[in-house]
Residue, then its C-alpha position, 0 to 999 in steps of 0.5 A: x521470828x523470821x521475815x522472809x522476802x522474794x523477788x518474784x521470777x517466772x523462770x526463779x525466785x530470789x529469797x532473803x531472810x532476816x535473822x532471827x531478831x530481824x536485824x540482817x537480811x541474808x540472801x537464802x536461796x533461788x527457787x524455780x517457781x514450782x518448787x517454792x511451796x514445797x521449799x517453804x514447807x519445808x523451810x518453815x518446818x524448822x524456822x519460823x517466820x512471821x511474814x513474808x514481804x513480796x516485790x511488786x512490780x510497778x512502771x516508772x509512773x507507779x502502774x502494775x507492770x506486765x509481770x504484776x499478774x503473776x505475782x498476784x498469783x504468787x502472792x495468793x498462793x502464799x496466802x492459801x498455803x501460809x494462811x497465818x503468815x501475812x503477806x505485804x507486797x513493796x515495790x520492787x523498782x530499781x532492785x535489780x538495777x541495784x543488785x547488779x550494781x552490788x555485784x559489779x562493785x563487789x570485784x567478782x569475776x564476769x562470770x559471777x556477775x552475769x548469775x542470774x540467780x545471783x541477782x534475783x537473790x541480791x534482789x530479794x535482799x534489797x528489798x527485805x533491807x528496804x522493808x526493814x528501813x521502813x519499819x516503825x518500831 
């Protein structure tokens, strides 16, 4: 099975997968917030995932940041709507600063690198190869 993780947006939020032997993670998609449950139903119909891994927000000296809330919202209605898929939250900082960089480096023209989009779902990437490092198995 999958792991899938996001990094969480108000305005978009990047999603990464792994492969089925959770091995690489894959940039998946950027999904307006309103449209992450129904995206993920319909994901789920055709691929299983056996958890899902959440940015959390955090300050340089480790309290929630301002958007900690709303991830907190996200987090529960993951929770709600995906009772059997656990949900692990992983600190999140530096991600974007690190998925900007990725891009730069890449040799994209500016206009790719100033994809929004782009960055939430390198993002989401970095932080699903994170939690992968981190694994015991």
């Amino acid at each position: 099975m999958r792991i899938m993780a996001f990094d969480y947006g108000t305005k978009r939020i990047g999603i990464a997968v792994t492969d089925p032997m959770q091995i690489i993670a894959t940039g998946l998609d950027t999904v307006h917030p309103i449209h992450i449950i129904d995206y993920l139903k319909k994901y789920l119909q055709t691929e299983p995932v056996e958890r899902f891994i959440v940015g959390e927000p955090k300050q340089m000296d480790n309290t929630p940041s301002q958007s900690a809330i709303h991830v907190k919202g996200f987090v529960n209605l993951l929770n709600k709507t995906f009772p059997q898929i656990p949900v692990e939250m992983l600190d999140e900082r530096f991600t974007s600063k690190m998925a900007s960089a990725t891009i730069a480096q890449s040799g994209m023209n500016k206009k790719h690198r100033q994809n929004k989009e782009l960055v939430d779902t390198i993002s989401a990437v970095i932080l699903l190869q994170s939690y992968m490092s981190r694994r015991i198995f």
